[in-house]
PAGURO-815312 format. One line per 10 residues: number of its first residue (from 1); for each residue x, y, z of C-alpha. Coordinates in Angstrom, 3 decimals. Layout:
N
NUM = X,Y,Z; ...
// end
This chain:
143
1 = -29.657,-17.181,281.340; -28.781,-14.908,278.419; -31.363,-12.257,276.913; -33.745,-13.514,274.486; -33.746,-10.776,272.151; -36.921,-10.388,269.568; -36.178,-12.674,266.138; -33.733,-15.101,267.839; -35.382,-18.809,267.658; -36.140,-19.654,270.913
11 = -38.481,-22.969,270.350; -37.468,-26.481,267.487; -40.891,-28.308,267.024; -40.582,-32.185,265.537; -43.388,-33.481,263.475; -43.163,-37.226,263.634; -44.979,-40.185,262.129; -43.554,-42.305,265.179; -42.770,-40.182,267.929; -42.099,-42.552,270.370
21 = -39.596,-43.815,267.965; -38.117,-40.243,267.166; -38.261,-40.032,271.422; -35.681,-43.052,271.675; -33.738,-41.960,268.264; -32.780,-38.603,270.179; -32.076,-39.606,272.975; -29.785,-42.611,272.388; -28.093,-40.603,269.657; -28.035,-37.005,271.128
31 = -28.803,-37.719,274.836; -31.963,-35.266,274.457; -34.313,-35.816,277.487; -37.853,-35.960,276.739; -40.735,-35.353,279.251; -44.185,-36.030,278.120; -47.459,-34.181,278.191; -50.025,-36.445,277.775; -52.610,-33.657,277.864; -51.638,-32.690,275.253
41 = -50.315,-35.212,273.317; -47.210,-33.506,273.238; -43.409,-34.002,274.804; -41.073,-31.412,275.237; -37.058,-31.746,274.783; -34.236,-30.931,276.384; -30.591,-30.419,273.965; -27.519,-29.931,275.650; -27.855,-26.459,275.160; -30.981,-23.832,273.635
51 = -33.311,-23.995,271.678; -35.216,-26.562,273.314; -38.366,-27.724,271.725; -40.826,-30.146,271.207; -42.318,-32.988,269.498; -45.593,-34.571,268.390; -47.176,-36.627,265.705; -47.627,-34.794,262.229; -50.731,-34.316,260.941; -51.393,-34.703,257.237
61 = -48.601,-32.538,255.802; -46.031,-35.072,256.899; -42.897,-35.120,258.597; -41.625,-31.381,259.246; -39.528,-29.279,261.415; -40.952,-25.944,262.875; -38.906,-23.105,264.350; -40.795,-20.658,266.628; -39.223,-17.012,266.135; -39.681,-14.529,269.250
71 = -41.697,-11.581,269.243; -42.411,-9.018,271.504; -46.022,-8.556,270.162; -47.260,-11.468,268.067; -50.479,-9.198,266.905; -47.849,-6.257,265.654; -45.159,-9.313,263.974; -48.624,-10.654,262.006; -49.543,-7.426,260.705; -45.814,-6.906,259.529
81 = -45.612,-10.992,257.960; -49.046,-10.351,256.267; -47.229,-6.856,254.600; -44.607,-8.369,253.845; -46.320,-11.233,251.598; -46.318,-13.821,254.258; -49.687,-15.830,255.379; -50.760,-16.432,258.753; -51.848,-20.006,258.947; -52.630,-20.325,262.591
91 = -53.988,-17.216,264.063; -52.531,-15.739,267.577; -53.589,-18.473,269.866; -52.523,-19.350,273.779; -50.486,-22.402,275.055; -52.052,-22.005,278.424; -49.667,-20.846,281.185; -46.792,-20.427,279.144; -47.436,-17.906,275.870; -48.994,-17.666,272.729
101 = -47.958,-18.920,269.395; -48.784,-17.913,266.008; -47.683,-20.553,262.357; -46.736,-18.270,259.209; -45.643,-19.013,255.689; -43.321,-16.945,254.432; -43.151,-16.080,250.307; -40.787,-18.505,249.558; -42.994,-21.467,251.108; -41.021,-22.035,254.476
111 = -43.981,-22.276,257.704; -42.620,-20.928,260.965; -44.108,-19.737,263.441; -44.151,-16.613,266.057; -43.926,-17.312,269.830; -44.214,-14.274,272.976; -43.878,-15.574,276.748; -46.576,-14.895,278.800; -46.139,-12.087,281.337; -44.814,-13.823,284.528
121 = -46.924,-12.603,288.084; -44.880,-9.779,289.995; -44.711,-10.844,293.554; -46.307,-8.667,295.585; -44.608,-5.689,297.705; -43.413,-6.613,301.157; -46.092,-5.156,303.947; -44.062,-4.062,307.227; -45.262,-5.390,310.406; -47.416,-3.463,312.299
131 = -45.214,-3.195,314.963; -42.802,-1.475,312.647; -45.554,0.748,311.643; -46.579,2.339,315.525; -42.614,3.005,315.880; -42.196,4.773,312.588; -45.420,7.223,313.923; -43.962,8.012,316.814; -42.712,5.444,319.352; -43.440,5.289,322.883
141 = -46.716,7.143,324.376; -46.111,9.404,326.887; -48.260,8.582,330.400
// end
């Protein structure tokens, strides 16, 4: 997988009136595959190659298409969007397990939004046997 560098869209968000129609558009034209999380009334897609994204049922703006810009620090990238003339329109908030997300307008009227992964659990170090341990101090006892 290549580097995801900080600015590069990693994340296409659908706003449908008729998802489930949109679902079957995609696919049959595009061969996207769509897998659905009821939960949260949300499906995720799969293109043939990144971004990925995802698609739900627009609210009362209508029909739109959001792209979710990476950022090492969302809280830093909102202070420098809110300097340079932009509004935050949906504060730093979590998509649980995964990252948090952040929606912007920029001057010119164009909402995107913000997105930083969630730091994935370092396995913990291997532990040496203990038998490993008594032969490192010293090996065999002397009778």
């Amino acid at each position: 997988m290549a580097e995801r560098k900080e600015g590069s869209i990693v994340h296409i968000e659908i706003h449908s009136s008729d998802p489930a129609r949109t679902k079957e558009f995609y696919n049959e034209v595009f061969g996207w595959k769509f897998q659905d999380m009821p939960e949260m009334d949300y499906a995720t897609f799969e293109a043939p190659s990144a971004p990925h994204g995802g698609l739900q049922k627009h609210g009362e703006k209508g029909p739109t298409v959001i792209n979710y810009i990476l950022a090492n620090d969302i809280a830093r990238t909102l202070v420098r969007i809110a300097n340079a003339g932009g509004t935050v329109m949906v504060p730093k908030s979590e998509i649980p397990n995964i990252g948090w997300y952040a929606v912007f307008q920029e001057p010119g009227g164009t909402v995107q939004a913000v997105y930083q992964d969630m730091p994935k659990p370092q396995p913990a170090p291997a532990r040496k046997p203990a038998a490993a341990k008594k032969a490192k101090k010293g090996g065999k006892r002397k009778k």
